[in-house]
C-alpha positions as CSV (number, residue, x, y, z in Angstrom):
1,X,55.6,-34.2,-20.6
2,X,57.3,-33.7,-23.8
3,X,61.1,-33.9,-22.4
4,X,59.7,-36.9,-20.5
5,X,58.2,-38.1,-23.7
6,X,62.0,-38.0,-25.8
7,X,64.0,-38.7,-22.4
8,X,62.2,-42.4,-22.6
9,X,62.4,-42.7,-26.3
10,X,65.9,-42.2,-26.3
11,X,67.3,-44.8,-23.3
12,X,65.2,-47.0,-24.9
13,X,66.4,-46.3,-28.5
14,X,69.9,-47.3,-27.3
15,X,69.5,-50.9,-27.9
16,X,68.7,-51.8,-31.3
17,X,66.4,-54.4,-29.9
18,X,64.4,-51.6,-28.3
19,X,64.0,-49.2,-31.0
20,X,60.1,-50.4,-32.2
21,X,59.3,-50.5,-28.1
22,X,60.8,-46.8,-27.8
23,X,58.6,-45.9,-30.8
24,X,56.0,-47.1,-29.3
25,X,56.3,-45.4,-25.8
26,X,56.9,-42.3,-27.2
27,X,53.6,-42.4,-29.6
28,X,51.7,-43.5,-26.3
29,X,53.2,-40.7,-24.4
30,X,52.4,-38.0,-26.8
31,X,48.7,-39.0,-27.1
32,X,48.8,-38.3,-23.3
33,X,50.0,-35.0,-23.7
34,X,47.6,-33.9,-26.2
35,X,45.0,-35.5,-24.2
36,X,46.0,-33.5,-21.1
37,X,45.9,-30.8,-23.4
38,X,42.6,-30.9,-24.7
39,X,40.9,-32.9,-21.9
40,X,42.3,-31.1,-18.9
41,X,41.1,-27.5,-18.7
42,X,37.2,-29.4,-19.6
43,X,38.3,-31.9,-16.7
44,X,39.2,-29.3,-14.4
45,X,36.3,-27.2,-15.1
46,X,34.1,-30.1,-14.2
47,X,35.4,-31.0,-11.3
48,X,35.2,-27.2,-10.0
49,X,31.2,-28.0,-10.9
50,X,30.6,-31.2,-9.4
51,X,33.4,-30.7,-6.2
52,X,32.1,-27.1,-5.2
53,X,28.3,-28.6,-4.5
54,X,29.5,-31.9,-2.4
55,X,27.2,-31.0,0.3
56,X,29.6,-33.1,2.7
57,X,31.8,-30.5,2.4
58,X,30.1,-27.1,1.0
59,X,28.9,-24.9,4.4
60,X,27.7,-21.6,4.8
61,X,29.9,-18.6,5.4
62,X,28.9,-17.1,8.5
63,X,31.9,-14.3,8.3
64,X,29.3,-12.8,5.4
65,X,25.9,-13.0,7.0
66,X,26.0,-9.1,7.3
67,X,26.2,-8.9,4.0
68,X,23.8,-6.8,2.3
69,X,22.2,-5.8,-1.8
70,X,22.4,-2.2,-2.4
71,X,18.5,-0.6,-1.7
72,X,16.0,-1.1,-4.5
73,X,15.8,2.8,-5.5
74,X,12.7,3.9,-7.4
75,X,13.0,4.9,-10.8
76,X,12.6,8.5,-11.3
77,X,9.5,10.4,-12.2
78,X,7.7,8.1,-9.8
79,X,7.9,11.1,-7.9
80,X,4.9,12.8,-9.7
81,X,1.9,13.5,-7.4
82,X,0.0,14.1,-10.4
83,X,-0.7,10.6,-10.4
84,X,-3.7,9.6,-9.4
85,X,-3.8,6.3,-7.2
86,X,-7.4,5.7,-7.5
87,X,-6.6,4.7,-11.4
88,X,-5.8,1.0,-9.6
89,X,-8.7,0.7,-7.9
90,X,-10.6,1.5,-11.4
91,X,-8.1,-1.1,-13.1
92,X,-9.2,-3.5,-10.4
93,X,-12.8,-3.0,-10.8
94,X,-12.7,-3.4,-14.5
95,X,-11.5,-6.8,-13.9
96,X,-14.5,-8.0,-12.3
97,X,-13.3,-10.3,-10.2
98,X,-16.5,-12.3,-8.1
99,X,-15.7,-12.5,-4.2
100,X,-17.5,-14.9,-2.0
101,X,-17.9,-12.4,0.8
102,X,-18.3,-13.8,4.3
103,X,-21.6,-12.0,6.1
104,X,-20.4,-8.8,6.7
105,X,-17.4,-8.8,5.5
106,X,-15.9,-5.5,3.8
107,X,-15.3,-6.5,0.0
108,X,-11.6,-6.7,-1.3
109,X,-12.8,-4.2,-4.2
110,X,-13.9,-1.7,-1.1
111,X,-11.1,-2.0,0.6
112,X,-8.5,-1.2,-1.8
113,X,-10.6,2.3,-2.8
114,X,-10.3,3.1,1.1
115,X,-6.3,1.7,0.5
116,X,-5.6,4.4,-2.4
117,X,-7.9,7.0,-0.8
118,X,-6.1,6.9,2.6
119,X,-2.8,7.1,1.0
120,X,-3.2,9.8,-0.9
121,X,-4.5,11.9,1.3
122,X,-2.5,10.7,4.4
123,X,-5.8,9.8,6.3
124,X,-5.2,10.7,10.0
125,X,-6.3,7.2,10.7
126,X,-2.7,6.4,10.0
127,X,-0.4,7.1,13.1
128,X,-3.0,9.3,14.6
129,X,-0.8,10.8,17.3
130,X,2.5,11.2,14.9
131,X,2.2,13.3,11.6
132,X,5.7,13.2,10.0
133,X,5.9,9.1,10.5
134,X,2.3,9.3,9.2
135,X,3.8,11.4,6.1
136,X,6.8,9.1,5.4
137,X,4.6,6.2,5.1
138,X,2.1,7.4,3.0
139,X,5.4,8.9,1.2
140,X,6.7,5.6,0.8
141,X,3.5,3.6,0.2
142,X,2.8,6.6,-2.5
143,X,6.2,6.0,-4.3
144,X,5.7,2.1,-4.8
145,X,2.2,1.9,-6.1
146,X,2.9,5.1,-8.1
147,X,6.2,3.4,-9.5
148,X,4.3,0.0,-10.1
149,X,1.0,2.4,-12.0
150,X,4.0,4.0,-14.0
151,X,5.5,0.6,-15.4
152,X,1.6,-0.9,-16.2
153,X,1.0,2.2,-17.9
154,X,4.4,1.7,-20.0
155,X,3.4,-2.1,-21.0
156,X,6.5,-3.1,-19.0
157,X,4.3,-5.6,-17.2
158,X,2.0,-8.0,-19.0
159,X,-1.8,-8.3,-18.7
160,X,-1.2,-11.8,-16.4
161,X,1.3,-9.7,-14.0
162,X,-1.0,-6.7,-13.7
163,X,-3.9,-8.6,-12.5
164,X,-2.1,-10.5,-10.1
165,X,-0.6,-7.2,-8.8
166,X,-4.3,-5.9,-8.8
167,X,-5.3,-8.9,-6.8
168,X,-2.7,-9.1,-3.9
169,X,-2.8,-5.0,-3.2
170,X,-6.7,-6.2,-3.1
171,X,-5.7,-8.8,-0.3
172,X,-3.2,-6.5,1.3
173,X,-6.2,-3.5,1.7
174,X,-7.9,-5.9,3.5
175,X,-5.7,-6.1,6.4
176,X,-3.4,-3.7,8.7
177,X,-1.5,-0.6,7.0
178,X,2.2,-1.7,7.3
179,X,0.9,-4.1,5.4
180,X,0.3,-1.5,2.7
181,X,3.6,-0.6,3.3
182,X,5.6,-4.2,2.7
183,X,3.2,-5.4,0.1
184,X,3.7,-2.3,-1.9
185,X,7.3,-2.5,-1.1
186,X,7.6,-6.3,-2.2
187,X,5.5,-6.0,-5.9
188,X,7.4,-3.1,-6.4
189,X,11.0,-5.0,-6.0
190,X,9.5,-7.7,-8.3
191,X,8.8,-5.6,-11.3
192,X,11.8,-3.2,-10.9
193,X,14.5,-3.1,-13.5
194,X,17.1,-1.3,-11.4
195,X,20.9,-2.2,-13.3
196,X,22.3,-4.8,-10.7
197,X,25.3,-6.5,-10.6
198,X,25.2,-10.2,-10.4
199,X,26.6,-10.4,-6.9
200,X,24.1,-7.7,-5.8
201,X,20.7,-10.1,-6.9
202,X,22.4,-13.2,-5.2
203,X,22.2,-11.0,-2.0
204,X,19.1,-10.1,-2.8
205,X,18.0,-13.9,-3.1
206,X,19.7,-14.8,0.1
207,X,18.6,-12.4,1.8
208,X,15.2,-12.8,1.0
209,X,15.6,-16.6,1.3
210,X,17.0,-15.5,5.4
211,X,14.1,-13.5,5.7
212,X,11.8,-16.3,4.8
213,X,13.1,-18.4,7.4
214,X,12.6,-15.9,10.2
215,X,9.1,-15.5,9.0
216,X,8.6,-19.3,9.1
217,X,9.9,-19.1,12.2
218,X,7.6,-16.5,14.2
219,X,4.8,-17.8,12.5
220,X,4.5,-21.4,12.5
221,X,7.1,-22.1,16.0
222,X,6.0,-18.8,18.0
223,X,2.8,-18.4,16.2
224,X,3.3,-14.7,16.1
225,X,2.4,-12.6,13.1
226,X,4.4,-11.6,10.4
227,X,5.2,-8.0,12.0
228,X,7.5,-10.1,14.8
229,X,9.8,-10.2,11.3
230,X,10.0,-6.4,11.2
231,X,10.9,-6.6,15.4
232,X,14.0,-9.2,14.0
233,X,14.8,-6.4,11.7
234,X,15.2,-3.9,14.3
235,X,17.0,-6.1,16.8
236,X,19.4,-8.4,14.3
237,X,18.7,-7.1,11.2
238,X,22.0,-5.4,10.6
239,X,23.9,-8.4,11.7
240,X,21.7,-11.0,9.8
241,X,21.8,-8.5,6.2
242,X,18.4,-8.0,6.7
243,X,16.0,-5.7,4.6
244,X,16.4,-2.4,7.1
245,X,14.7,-0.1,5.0
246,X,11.1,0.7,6.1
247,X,10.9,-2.0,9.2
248,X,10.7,1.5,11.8
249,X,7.5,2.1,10.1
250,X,5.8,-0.8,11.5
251,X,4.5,0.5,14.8
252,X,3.5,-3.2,15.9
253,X,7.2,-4.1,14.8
254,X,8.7,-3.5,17.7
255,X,5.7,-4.3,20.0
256,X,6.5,-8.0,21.0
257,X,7.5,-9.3,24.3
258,X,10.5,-10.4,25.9
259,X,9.7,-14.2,25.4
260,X,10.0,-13.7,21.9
261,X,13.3,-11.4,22.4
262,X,14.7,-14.4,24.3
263,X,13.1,-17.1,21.5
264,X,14.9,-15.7,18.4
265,X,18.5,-14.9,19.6
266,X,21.3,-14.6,16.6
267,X,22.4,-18.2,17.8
268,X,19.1,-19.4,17.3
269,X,18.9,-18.0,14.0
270,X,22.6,-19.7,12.7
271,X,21.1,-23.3,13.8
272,X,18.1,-22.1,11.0
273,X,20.4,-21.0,8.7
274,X,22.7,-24.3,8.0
275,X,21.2,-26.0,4.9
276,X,23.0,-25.5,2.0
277,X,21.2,-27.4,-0.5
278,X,17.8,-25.6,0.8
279,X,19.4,-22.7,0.2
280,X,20.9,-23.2,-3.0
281,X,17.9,-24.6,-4.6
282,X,15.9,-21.4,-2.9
283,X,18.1,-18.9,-5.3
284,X,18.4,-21.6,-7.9
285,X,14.0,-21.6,-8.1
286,X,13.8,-17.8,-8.0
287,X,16.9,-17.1,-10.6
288,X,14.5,-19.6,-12.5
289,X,11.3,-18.3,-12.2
290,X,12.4,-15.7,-14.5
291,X,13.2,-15.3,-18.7
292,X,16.7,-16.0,-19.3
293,X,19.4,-13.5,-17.8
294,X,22.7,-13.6,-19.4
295,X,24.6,-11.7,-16.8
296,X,24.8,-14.9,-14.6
297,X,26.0,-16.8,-17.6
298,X,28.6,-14.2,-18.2
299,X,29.7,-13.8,-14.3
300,X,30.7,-17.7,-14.8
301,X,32.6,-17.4,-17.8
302,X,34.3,-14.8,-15.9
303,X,34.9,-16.3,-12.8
304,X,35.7,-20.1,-14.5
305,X,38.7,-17.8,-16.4
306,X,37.7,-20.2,-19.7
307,X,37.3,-20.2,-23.4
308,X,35.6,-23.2,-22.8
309,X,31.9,-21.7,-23.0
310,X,30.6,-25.0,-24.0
311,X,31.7,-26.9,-21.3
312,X,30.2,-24.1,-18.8
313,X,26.6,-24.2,-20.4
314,X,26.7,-28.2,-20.3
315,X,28.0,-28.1,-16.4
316,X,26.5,-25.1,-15.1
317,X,23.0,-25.1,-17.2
318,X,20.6,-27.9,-18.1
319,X,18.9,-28.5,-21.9
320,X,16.1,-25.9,-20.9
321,X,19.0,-22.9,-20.6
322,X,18.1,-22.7,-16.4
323,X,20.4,-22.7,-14.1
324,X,21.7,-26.1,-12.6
325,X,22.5,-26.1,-8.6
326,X,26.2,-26.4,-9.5
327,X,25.9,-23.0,-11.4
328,X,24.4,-21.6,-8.0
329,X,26.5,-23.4,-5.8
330,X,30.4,-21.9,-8.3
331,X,28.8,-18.3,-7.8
332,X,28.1,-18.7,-4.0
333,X,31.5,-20.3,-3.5
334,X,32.9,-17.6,-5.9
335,X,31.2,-14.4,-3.4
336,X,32.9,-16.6,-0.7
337,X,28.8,-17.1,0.7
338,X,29.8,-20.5,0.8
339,X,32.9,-22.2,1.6
């Protein structure tokens, strides 16, 4: 620009007549240069926010659906059988939450008593004719609501958050034991602070977002109940990046017929799985749900290779500090999830 700048001034500044013209062209030419200067890398950098999300062109990956977070681990000393379980019924009780029982219906406060009772002492009612999967599931359901008693009792979770954990073990006692098992499972993974790298809680949000769709499906379009999810899991759930971890110890999981092997093929799934904007604004709501976390912040500045932190907060997050869908939509393009 500038050697284009001086080769103009200069033919120009051959005729004397043409020397305030020359002048002239070579002021307006170096304001261009210092406006590409200063305005291009912001320029770019917009256009990397508003192009990527152009839902005309933006469309799922499908060379990544395997992909997969690392497991959620639990945090040590949630090992300790010293811990007795019974300590959240008693938390739940001293609530005092007021039911409108049905006639004879078993209360929520009852059933989650039986729920910690049964676990701990691995009732035989659970798997009656098969004592070591009836030992890794109490295990499991042992280690999750032993993890989630651990963090209450460390004021890691708030008074609001405790109660509604209370409340939806409460609802989950109340129904089938895998359901122990996946509820358990599920509060645990909300309230764990397990160091994760922002590509590994994308996947996590995609794949819980996938997840939810199968669900949706097998519910509301086969009308099945939620265990058909843990029979997808053992069929596709390698190739769709499923959760893999504890769907074998669903024994209803794998119970369903072949009318629903033949209804929820992996082709059938991909015609499911095709709305970007639904899922960017899935990720985008649960990212949001929670305070402020700087590491997604930090993975842009990264990835956007820019000083230009200003321009990235106004692009990629609105006045209230939450991500914007063009934020999602750069680090989905940037894990190659979307292309």
């Amino acid at each position: 620009m500038v050697k284009l700048t001086t080769n103009v001034a200069i033919s120009l500044s051959h005729s004397p007549h043409n020397t305030t013209q020359a002048q002239k062209v070579a002021k307006i030419a170096l304001q261009c240069f210092i406006a590409a200067v200063c305005v291009l890398p912001a320029g770019i950098l917009w256009l990397i926010g508003r192009g990527i999300c152009c839902l005309s062109n933006a469309q799922i990956n499908y060379a990544k659906l395997s992909s997969s977070p690392k497991p959620i681990q639990v945090v040590a000393g949630a090992t300790d059988y010293n811990i007795n379980l019974m300590v959240l019924y008693t938390k739940y009780v001293a609530l005092g939450i007021k039911e409108n029982l049905e006639p004879g219906k078993t209360s929520k406060e009852d059933c989650l008593r039986l729920l910690c009772n049964k676990i701990q002492t691995a009732h035989q009612d659970i798997y009656p004719d098969n004592a070591n999967k009836r030992f890794m599931f109490c295990q499991q359901v042992s280690l999750y609501l032993k993890a989630i008693l651990q963090k209450m009792r460390s004021g890691d979770i708030d008074n609001d958050k405790e109660e509604q954990i209370l409340k939806e073990l409460a609802e989950a006692s109340t129904r089938c034991y895998p359901t122990w098992l996946q509820t358990a499972y599920s509060l645990y993974a909300d309230v764990h602070n397990q160091e994760e790298t922002v590509p590994d809680k994308l996947l996590r949000a995609i794949q819980e977002y996938k997840e939810s769709l199968t669900l949706e499906f097998v519910q509301n379009e086969l009308g099945l109940q939620w265990h058909a999810l843990n029979f997808v899991r053992n069929i596709l759930g390698a190739e769709l990046g499923f959760d893999t971890e504890l769907n074998e110890l669903d024994p209803y999981g794998g119970q369903q017929d072949n009318i629903f092997g033949k209804a929820l093929t992996k082709w059938l799934f991909l015609q499911k799985y095709t709305d970007v904007n639904r899922l960017v604004e899935a990720i985008r709501t649960k990212i949001n749900a929670k305070p402020f976390d700087s590491s997604y912040y930090d993975y842009l500045v990264e990835k956007v290779e820019s000083s230009q932190q200003g321009d990235i907060q106004e692009i990629f997050y609105d006045e209230n500090y939450q991500l914007t869908y063009e934020g999602v939509s750069f680090m989905l393009h940037s894990m190659k999830i979307l292309r």
